[in-house]
C-alpha positions in Angstrom: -86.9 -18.6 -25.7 -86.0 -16.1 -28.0 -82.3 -16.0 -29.5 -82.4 -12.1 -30.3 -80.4 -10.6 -28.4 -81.7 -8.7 -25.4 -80.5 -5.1 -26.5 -78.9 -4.1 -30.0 -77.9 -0.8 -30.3 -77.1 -0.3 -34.5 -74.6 3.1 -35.6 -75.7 4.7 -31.9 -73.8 8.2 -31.8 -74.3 11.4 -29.7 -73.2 14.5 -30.7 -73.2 18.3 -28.9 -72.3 21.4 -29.9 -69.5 23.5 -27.9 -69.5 27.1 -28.0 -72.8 28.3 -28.5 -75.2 30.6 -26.2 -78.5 29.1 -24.7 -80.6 30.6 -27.5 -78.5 29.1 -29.9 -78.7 26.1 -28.4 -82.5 25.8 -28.2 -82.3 26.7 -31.7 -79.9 23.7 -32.6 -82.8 21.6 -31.2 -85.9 22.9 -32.3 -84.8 23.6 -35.6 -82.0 21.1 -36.8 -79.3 24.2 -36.8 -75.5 23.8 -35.9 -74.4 26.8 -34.3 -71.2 26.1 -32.4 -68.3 23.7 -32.8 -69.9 19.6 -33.2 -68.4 17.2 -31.0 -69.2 13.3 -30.8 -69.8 12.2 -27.1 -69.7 9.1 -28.5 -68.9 8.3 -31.8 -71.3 5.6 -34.3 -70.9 2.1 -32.5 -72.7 -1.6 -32.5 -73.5 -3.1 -29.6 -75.6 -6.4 -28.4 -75.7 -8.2 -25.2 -77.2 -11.7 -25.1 -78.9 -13.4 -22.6 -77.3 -14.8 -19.8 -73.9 -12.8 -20.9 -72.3 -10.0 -19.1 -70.6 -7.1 -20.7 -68.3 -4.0 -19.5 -67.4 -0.7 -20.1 -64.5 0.6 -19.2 -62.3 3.8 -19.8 -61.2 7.7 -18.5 -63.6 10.4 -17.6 -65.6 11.6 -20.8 -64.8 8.8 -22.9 -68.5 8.3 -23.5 -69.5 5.3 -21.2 -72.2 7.3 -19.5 -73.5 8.5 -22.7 -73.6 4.6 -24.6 -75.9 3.2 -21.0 -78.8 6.0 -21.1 -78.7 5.9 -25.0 -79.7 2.0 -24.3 -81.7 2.7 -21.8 -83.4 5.2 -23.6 -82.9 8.0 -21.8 -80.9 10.2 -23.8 -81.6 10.0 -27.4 -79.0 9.3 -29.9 -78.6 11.1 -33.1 -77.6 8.3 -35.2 -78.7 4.6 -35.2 -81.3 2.9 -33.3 -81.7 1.1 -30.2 -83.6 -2.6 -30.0 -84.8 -3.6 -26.7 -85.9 -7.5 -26.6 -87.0 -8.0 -22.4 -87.0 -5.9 -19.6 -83.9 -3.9 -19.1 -84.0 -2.5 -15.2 -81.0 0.4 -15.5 -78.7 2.3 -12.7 -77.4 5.3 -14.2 -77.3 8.9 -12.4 -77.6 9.1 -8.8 -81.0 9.6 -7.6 -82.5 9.2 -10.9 -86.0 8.2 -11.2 -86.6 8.7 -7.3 -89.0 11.7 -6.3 -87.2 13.4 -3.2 -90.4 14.1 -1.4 -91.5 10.4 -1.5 -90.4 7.9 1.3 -87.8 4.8 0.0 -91.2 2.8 0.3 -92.9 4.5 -2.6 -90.1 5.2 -4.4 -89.4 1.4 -4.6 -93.5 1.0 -5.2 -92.9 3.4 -8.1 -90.1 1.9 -9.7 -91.3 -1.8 -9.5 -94.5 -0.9 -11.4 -92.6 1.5 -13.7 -90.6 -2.0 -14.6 -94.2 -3.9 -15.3 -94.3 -5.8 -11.8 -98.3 -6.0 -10.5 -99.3 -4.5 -7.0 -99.4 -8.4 -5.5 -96.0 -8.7 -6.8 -94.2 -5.5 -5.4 -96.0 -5.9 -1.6 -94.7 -9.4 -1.5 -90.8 -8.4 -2.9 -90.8 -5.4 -0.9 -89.7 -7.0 2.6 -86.6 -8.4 0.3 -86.3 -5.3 -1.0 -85.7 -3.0 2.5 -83.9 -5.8 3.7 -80.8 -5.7 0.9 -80.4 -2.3 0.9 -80.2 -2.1 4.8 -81.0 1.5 5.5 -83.0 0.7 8.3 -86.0 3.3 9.5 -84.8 5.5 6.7 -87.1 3.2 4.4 -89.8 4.9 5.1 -88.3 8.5 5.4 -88.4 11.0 2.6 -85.1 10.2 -0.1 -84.4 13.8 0.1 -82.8 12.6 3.8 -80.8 10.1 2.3 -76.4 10.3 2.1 -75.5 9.2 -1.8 -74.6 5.8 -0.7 -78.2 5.4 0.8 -79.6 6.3 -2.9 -77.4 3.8 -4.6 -78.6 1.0 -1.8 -82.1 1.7 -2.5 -81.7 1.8 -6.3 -79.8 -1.1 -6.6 -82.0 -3.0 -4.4 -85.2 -1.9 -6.2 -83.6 -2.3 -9.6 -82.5 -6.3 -8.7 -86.0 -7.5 -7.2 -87.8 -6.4 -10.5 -87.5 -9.7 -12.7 -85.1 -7.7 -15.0 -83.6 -9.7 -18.2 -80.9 -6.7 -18.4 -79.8 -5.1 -15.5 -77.0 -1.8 -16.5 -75.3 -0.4 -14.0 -73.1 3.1 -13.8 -71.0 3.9 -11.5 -73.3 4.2 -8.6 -71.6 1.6 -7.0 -68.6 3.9 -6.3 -70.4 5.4 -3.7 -71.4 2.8 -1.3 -68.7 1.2 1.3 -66.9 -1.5 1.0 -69.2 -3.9 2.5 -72.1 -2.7 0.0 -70.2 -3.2 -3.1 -69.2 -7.0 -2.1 -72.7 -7.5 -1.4 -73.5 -5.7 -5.0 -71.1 -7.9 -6.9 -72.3 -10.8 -4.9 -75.7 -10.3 -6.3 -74.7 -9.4 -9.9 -73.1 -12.8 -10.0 -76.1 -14.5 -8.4 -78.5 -12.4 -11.1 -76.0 -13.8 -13.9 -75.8 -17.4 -12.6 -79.9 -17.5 -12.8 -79.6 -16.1 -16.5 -79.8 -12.4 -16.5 -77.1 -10.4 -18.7 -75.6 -7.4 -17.3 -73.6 -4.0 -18.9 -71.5 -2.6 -16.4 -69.8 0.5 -16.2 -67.1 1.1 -14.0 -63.6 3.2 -13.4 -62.7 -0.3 -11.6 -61.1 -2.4 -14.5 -61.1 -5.2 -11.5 -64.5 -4.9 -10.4 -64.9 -5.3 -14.7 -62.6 -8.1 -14.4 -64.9 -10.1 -11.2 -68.1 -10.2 -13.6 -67.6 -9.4 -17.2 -66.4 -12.4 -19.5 -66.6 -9.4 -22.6 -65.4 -5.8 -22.4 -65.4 -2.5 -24.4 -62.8 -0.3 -24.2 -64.1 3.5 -25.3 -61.9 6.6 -25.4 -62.9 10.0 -26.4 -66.3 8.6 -27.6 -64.8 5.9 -29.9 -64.0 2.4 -29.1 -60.6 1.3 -29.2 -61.4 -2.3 -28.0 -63.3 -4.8 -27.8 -63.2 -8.8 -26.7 -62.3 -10.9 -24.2 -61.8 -8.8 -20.7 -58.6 -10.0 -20.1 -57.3 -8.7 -23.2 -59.2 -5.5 -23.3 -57.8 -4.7 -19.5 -54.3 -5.5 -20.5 -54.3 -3.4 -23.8 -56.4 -0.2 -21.7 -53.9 -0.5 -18.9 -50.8 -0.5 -20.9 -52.3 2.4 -22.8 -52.9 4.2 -19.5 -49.4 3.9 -18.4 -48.2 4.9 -21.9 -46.5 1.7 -23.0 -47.8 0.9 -25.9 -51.1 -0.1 -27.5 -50.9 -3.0 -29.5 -53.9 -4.8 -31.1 -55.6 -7.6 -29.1 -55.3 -10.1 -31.7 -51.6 -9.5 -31.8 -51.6 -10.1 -28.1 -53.5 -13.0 -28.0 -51.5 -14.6 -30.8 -48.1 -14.0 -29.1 -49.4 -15.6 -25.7 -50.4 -18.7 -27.8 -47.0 -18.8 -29.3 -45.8 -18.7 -25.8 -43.6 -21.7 -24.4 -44.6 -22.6 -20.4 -41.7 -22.7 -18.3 -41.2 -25.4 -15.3 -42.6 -24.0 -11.7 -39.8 -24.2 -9.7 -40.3 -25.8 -6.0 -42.5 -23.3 -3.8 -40.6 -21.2 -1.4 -40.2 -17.7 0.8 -38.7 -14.9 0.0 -36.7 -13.9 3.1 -36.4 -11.0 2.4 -40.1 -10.0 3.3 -39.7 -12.2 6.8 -41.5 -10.3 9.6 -42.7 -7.4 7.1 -46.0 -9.0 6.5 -49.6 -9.4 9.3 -52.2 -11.4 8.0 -55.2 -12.3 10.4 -57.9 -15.2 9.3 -61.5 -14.7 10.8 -63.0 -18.2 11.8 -66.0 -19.6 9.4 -68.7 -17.3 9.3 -71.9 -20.3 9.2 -74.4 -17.7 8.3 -72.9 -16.2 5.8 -75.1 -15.3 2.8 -75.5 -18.0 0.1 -77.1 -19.5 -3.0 -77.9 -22.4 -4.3 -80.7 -25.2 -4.4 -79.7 -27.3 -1.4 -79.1 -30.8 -0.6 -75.3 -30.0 1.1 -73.9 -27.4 2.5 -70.8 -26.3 3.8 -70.1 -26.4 7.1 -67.0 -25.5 7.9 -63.7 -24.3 6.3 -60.3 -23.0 7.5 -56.8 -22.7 6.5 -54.5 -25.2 8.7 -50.6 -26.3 9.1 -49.6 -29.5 7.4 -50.3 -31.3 10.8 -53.1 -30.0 11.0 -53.3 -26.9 13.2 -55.6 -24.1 12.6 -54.0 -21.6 11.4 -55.0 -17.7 12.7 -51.7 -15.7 11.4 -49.8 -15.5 8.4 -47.3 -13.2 6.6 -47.2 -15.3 3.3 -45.4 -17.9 1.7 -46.3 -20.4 4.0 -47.5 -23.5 3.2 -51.2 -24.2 4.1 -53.7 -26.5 3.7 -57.4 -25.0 3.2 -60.3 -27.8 4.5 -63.5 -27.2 3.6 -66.1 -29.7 5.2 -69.8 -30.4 3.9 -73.0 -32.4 5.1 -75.3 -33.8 3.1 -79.4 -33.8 3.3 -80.1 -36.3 0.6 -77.8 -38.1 -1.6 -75.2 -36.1 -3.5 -73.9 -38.6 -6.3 -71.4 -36.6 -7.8 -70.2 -33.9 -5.2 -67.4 -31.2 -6.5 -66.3 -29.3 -3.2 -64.7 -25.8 -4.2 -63.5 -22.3 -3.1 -62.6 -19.0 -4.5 -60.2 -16.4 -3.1 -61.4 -12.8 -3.9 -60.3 -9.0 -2.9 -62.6 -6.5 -1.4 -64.0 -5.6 -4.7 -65.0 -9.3 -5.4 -62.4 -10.1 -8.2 -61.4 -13.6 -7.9 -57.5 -14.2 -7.6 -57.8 -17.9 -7.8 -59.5 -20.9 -6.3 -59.4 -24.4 -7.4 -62.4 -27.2 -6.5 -62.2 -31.2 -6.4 -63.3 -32.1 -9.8 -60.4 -32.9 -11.8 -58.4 -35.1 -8.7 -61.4 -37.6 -8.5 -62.4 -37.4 -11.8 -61.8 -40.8 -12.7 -63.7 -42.2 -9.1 -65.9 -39.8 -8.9 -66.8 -39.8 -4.7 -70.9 -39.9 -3.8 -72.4 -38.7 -0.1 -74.8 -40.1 1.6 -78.0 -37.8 3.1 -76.6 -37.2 6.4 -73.1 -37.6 6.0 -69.9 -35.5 5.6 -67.3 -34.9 3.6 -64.1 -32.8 3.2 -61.6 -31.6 0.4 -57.9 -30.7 1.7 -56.4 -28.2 -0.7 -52.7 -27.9 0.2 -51.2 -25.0 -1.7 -48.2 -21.7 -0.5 -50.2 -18.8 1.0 -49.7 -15.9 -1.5 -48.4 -12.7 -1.0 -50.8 -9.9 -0.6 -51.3 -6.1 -0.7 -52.5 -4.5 2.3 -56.3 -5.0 2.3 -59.2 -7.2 3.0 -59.7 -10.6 1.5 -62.7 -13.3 1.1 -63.3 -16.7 0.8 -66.4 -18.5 -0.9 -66.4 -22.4 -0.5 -69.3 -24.2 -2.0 -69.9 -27.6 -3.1 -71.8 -28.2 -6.1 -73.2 -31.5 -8.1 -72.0 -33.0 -11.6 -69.3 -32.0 -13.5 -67.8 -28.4 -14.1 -69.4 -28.1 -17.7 -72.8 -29.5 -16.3 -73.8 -29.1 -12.4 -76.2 -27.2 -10.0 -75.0 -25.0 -7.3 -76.0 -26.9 -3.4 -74.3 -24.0 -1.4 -72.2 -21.0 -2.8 -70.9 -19.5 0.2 -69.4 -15.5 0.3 -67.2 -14.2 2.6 -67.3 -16.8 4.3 -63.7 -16.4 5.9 -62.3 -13.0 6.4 -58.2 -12.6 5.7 -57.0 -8.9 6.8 -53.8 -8.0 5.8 -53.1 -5.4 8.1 -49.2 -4.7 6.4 -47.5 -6.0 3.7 -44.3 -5.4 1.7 -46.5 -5.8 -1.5 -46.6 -2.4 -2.6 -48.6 -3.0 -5.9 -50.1 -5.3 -7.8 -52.7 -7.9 -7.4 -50.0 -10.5 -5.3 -46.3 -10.4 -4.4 -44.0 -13.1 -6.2 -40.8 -14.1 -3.9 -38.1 -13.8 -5.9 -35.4 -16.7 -5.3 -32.6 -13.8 -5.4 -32.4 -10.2 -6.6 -28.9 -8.7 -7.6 -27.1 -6.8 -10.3 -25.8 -9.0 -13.6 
């Protein structure tokens, strides 16, 4: 396999002109004139993604994140630098782009999988996958120029990740589908990076950025202000946002190195949020959709007391114990039973798996046989909103190991009120007063 990265965009800039009449501006481009006031869309930048690596862009309106993705997908053309494309980069950019209005979803999916180098015996046989994840129903084979924007982004996004792609980019377009649509889109974009695929992602969502990009670029007014781990770029963009401050990364990083831990004090509530807080729990969802390469699965999973009740309400703060159950079909040597906890727009907010408590006596099932983990933990505070829990189990170790089964959604939390009022949890506080 090649080690060149899969795109390399060297000095790429885009520049317009403001202020000048139609003419003028024909004549800019037909014959190399400036008439009018030069502005940079996006000022001279480097850029490479590698395989199996996942980048985002993230910043305000008209900060040039548009303009960088159809640069690198080729369809604007810069005027500085160069673009090098090393595999097949499948892109969602503009709305509707690439679809012909008077052809049915069918043909326009036909069109765009051989426009991406897929054979007529390929695209028949993907194309049942293909009207199935987008799940627009008889409108598959109705003209596009019938379909609602979030029917467009269903049927691109579904085209663009059945395609083999070694890239895939995405704009924005996930902003207009519903809620259930854009778990199901971050779902897959995980799945596509798991299996090796790298992905640029654009989105006014720093935590959707956050969910699937280990790397980030920061641009503003055409220029990038930042660039590393996401974490770090996130923090620095959203204290510049709410105008408190805008210190380098590496000055960051270096003072949360330097930083001392402090003891965790013993879990409690805060009473003062008694009563304030509804959370509902769905039961296990058994089909829920998955990945993996089989041998276990999970079975079951639920949150229940410390005796062992199952537990259907919350308000937070409780203490809880989360049992996830699995069943074996062959012989699972070294079995690592896991969960994550994520918001509606897929970021994770924590999880934990089994790895490091049996680490030195590392369990083994047997085909047939099942097993569960019991992860005892206090029930966070939450926003308002609608939460999702993924158990899996998985074999080997967490640097080396094959997914069995990678449940999502599996378990639906609603939090129908809450005294959390911002943020991603509330902390209790042990007491609040004046010094």
């Amino acid at each position: 396999m090649s080690s060149r990265p899969l795109i390399t965009g060297t000095a790429i800039g885009k520049f317009y002109y403001r202020g000048c009449s139609i003419p003028q501006h024909a004549a800019n481009l037909i014959l190399g004139t400036s008439h009018g006031e030069r502005f940079w869309a996006l000022e001279p930048m480097n850029i490479s993604v590698s395989r199996g690596e996942a980048v985002g862009v993230i910043g305000r309106n008209g900060s040039g994140k548009s303009t960088l993705l159809q640069i690198l997908c080729r369809t604007v053309k810069p005027n500085s630098g160069y673009v090098d494309v090393n595999g097949r980069v499948a892109g969602l950019l503009e709305l509707g782009a690439g679809f012909s209005p008077d052809f049915t979803g069918r043909e326009n999916a036909v069109m765009n999988a051989a426009v991406h180098g897929l054979k007529e015996k390929e695209i028949q046989a993907r194309l049942p996958a293909i009207a199935d994840f987008a799940g627009i129903g008889d409108y598959f084979d109705r003209p596009v120029r019938e379909y609602s924007s979030g029917m467009f982004a269903r049927l691109a996004f579904a085209v663009a990740t059945h395609v083999d792609a070694d890239l895939l980019v995405v704009d924005e377009i996930l902003a207009v589908g519903d809620a259930a649509f854009q778990r199901k889109c971050m779902a897959r974009m995980r799945q596509f990076r798991e299996a090796g695929g790298a992905l640029l992602f654009v989105s006014h969502s720093s935590l959707a950025v956050l969910s699937v990009c280990e790397r980030s670029i920061w641009l503003d007014h055409g220029a990038v202000r930042a660039e590393g781990p996401s974490e770090e770029v996130n923090e620095v963009y959203q204290l510049a946002m709410a105008g408190l401050g805008d210190a380098p990364i590496t000055d960051r990083a270096a003072a949360r190195a330097a930083a001392r831990a402090l003891p965790v004090p013993q879990s409690f509530r805060d009473p003062r949020w008694a009563g304030k807080s509804e959370i509902t729990v769905s039961p296990f969802r058994p089909d829920a959709p998955w990945h993996g390469h089989g041998g276990a699965r999970v079975i079951d999973a639920g949150y229940r007391t410390p005796d062992g009740r199952v537990i259907e309400r919350l308000e937070g703060g409780e203490e809880v114990e989360l049992w996830i159950t699995c069943e074996a079909s062959r012989e699972v040597r070294r079995p690592i039973i896991g969960f994550m906890f994520r918001d509606a727009f897929g970021q994770n907010l924590f999880g934990d798996n089994s790895f490091l408590s049996t680490y030195s006596n590392p369990p083994a099932m047997a085909a047939g046989e099942r097993f569960a983990a019991r992860f005892r933990f206090q029930f966070p505070y939450l926003p308002a909103g609608d939460y999702y829990l993924a158990p899996s189990i998985i074999e080997g170790t967490q640097a080396d190991h094959i997914h069995l089964h990678w449940m999502e959604n599996a378990v639906h939390v609603r939090v129908a009120r809450s005294p959390v009022g911002f943020g991603v949890v509330g902390v209790p506080m042990r007491s609040v007063g004046f010094a």
